[in-house]
N, C-alpha and C positions, 0 to 999 in steps of 0.2 A: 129701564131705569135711566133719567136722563141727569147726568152732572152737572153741566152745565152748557154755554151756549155753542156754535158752531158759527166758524165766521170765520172769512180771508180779511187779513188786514193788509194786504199789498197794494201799495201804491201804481196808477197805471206807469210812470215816468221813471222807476223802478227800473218795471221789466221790461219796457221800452232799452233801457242802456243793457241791461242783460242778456237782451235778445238783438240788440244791436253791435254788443260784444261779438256774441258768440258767431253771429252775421261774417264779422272781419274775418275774426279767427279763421272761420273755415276758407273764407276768399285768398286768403295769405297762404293756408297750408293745403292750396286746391282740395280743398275738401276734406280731409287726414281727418283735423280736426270736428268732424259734425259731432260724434260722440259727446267730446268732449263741452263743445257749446249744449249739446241737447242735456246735459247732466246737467249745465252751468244754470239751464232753465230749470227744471225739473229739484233742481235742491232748492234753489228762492221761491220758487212757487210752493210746496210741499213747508219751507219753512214757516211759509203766510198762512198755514191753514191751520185750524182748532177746531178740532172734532169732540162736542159734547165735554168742552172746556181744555183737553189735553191736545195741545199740539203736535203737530205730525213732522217727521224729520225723512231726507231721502241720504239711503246710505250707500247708492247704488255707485260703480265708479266706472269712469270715461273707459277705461282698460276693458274692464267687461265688456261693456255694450259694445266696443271697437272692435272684439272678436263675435259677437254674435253679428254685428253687420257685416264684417264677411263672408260668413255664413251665411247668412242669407242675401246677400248678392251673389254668392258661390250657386246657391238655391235658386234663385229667381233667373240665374241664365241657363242654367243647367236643364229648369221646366219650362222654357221660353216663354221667362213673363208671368206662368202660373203664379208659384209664389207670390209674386207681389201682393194678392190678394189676402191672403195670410198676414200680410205684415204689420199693420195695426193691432191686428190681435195680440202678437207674441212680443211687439212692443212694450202693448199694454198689460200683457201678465207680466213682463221684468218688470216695470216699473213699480207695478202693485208687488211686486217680491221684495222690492226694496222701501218700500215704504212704511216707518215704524215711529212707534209714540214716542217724542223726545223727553 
């Protein structure tokens, strides 16, 4: 059953400054802040999406994600490196956890 259409309406010049923010940010707070830029993406981008007419919203927050990358840099030194290969994945299940119809 399809409702309606599906489509990003984000502009590239947008996420250019959002992703250029979030750039600073972490160079300012040697790096503290990456969570916090990669949420700053991850909510303008999810807010640009319409899946089958209903919009997608991310309600994921910098705090969280801040303690799972410790954890997994805690991970990825502890298995010398293993982990890192893992990391896309568990990135990519939080964010799909936090990703809900607005």
């Amino acid at each position: 059953l399809v409702i309606g259409d599906s489509y990003f309406d984000g502009k590239p010049g947008q996420l250019f400054g959002i992703k250029l923010l979030g750039f600073i940010l972490s160079i300012i707070t040697v790096f503290i802040a990456v969570p916090f830029a990669a949420c700053l993406v991850y909510r303008w981008e999810y807010k640009h999406t319409v899946v089958q007419g209903r919009r997608l919203k991310f309600d994921g927050k910098a705090s969280q994600l801040w303690g799972r990358y410790l954890l997994w840099l805690l991970l990825s030194i502890l298995t010398v490196g293993i982990f890192i290969f893992f990391l896309a994945n568990n990135l990519k299940r939080w964010k799909t956890k936090h990703i809900v119809f607005a």
